[in-house]
Structure formats: C-alpha cells, structure tokens
Phi, psi and omega in degrees: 000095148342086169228199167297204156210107221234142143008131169282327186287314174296339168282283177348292185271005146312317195271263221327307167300314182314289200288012186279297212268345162305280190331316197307289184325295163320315167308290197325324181265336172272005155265347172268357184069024197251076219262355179297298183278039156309304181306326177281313210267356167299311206273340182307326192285304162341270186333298186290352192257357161258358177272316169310276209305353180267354185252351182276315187322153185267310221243026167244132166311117184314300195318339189288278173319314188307304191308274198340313189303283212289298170299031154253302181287336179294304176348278193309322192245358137300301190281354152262004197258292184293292188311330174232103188282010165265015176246150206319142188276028130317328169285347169315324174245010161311308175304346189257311166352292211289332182274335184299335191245000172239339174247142186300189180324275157346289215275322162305330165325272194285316135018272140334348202229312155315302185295330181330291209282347190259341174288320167287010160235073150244126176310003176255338171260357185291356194226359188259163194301178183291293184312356160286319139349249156345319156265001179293317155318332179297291185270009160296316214279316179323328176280303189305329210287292201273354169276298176346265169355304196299295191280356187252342183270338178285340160309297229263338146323302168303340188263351171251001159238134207284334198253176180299168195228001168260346186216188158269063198213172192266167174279175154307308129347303177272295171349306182276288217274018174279289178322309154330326213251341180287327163312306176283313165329271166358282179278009166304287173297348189048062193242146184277160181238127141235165162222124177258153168242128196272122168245179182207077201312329190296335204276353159289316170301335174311299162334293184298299180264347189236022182052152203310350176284348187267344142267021184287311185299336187274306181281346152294354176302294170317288152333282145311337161293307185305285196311345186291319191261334181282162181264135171309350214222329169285174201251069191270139174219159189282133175251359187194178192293303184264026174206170196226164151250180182250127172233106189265127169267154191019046192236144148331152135277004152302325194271331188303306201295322177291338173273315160317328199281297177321311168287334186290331157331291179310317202250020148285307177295358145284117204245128171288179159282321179293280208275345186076242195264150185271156188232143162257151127224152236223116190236098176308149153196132213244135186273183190265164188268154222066355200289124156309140174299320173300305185291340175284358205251339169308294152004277188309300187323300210271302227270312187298319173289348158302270171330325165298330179287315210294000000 
C-alpha cells in the first residue's frame, strides 16, 4: 500500500493517544450508566492496544495497524451515531479526517464516496437537511485539496531533480540519459565504455526488519564508498530500489574489474549497526560493438536481475 509517511514517533503517541481517549470514552459511559453502548468502545480498545502493539512490531507492515486505527474510529462513531441519536453531528467527520491522514489520496476518495450514500441510513441522520450533506462534500474536498497539492508538487520535483530521492545517485531517468550521451560519445570517438552493475541483497531485509532509515543508511554507505574510489567524472545512478549502475567512462575491461575489486574491498570493510558487514555484488557490462543502446540497456536490466537472483 503506497502511502505518506508520518514520523514513527508521531505515529506512536497516535496509537498511544488513540487508546487513551478509547478508555476515556469507556469509563465516561460506563459512569454514566450506559452500560448497553459498552460494549463497541470495551472492544475499540482492545483493537487498538493490538494495533499499537502491530505498530511497535520491527517486521509488520506500517499499513496494518493504520487500516486497524481506522476501522476502530469509523466503529465508534457509527456505534455513537446509531445508539444515540443526539449525538453532535461534529463527529460526523471524524472517520473521514482519520482516512484522509492514513490512507492514500486515491484510496480516501473512494472510500469517502462510498460511504457517502451509507451514512444516511443512521437514525441520527435520517432526518438531516441537505446542507449536512453538502459539507459533508465540502470537507471531503477540502481534506483532499493539500494532499492533492502535496502529490502534484512531489511530481513536479521529481521531474527537475536528476538525483534519487533516497541517496546521493542520479534518479533513473537522469541515468539513462546520462548514459545515452556517454554512449553515443564513446562511440563518436571511438573510445571505451564500461558499466558496472551494483546489487545490494541486504537492502530489502533492511527494511523490513529494521525500518527505512536503516536502509537509507545501507545506501549512503554505498554511495560514499563508490564515490571514495571513482573518478569525478564517473557516474553513479540508482537503477531499482537495490541496484545501481556504475558508468567509466574511457575505461576497459580490465579497468571495469579493478575497480569492482576495489569497491568490493572498500564496502567489505564497512560495517553498520543493523545489517554488519555490508555485502555487494558487483558484475562488469561492456557494450558490444554495434550494440543498439536499447539492447544494451536491456543488458544491464538482465545482468541486475541476474545478481538479484543469485
């Protein structure tokens, strides 16, 4: 699931907040003698004190507790809406705040759109005017507006800056036509080409078990090792989430393998805290003479899916 990414410490006193104002609720009705609509917000807690704990977890997906936080606020205010039909229709937009900030764009839409025609047959709702409505439309769009804003401006970045957005490496995009022009140089001049292709196996496990700054951290590693060992003039870009090219410009294949040796060297002696010694592995590919720029890029894709396999 494709979303935003909010603070792990700001999620954190989310869940924590979350089950605080559950309990809260749960006392307040049960002191209140209301002990028939006990019941939903007694089970809300539970749920939510299992989503903080799915959310404490290193190797659980961030979306599971978010989906759990968000049907635990739709609950509650569907089971205060129906048992009690005096209550303020302010809370009417809570569940939609809550999709809106946990889910992406798209999927709070429809969402949000779905529910529309399904809110009105709640007894609290059966009787309100059209202009309830309407804002209910109102603060759909108004909630929709600045993540909209957000994703069209994360767009429109991505298409002027040439580097990756995760390391210090060119993005893909800017790769390939960086590559393109050494390519056609190269052969203008009749001058060598190589490319190494860099995989990095750990960096999905990084992830996974040890959440994204520890691979953000695996690939400045990377990054900085290369560049420690490179020519000013050579060319590193990210080309998939765990592989890179290298691009030497007038360099051999004798010169591609000294320099793989060299890097392989460098980053065995690097060590992280999470993952330990960082591991590569590292393939030269040199195009062929005559080769289409397509079939080479093609090459590369396959020698990196190779290496991923291995």
């Amino acid at each position: 699931m494709t979303q935003h990414q909010f603070p792990r410490q700001l999620m954190t006193l989310a869940y924590m907040a979350s089950v605080v104002l559950m309990i809260s609720y749960a006392v307040w009705l049960y002191a209140m003698g209301e002990y028939r609509d006990l019941v939903v917000p007694s089970f809300m807690v539970l749920l939510l004190l299992a989503a903080f704990l799915l959310h404490l977890g290193q190797d659980i997906r961030a979306h599971l507790p978010r989906l759990v936080l968000l049907a635990c606020t739709y609950a509650s205010v569907i089971a205060a809406l129906y048992y009690q039909p005096n209550t303020p229709l302010i809370w009417f937009g809570l569940p939609m705040t809550a999709a809106f900030l946990l889910l992406p764009l798209a999927g709070a839409v429809v969402l949000h759109m779905t529910l529309l025609p399904l809110w009105w047959f709640m007894p609290a709702l059966s009787q309100a005017s059209p202009t309830l409505m309407m804002g209910y439309v109102a603060l759909g769009l108004l909630l929709a507006l600045p993540r909209w804003e957000h994703a069209r401006r994360r767009a429109l970045l991505r298409a002027t800056d040439p580097n990756d957005s995760e390391c210090d490496a060119y993005h893909i995009d800017t790769l390939k036509e960086r590559l393109h022009s050494e390519y056609q140089r190269a052969d203008m001049l009749n001058q060598r080409l190589a490319v190494l292709v860099i995989h990095l196996p750990q960096r999905d496990m990084a992830e996974e078990q040890f959440g994204p700054r520890a691979a953000e951290a695996l690939l400045s590693a990377l990054c900085t090792e290369v560049y420690s060992c490179c020519r000013d003039h050579d060319l590193l870009g990210r080309a998939d989430s765990a592989t890179f090219w290298l691009v030497l410009p007038d360099t051999s294949e004798s010169g591609a393998l000294l320099v793989r040796d060299r890097l392989q060297r460098a980053l065995s002696r690097r060590v992280l805290v999470e993952t330990g010694q960082v591991e590569v592995r590292i393939a030269a590919c040199l195009p062929c003479p005559k080769e289409d720029f397509e079939h080479y890029l093609q090459r590369l894709e396959g020698r990196g899916s190779a290496l991923a396999k291995r």
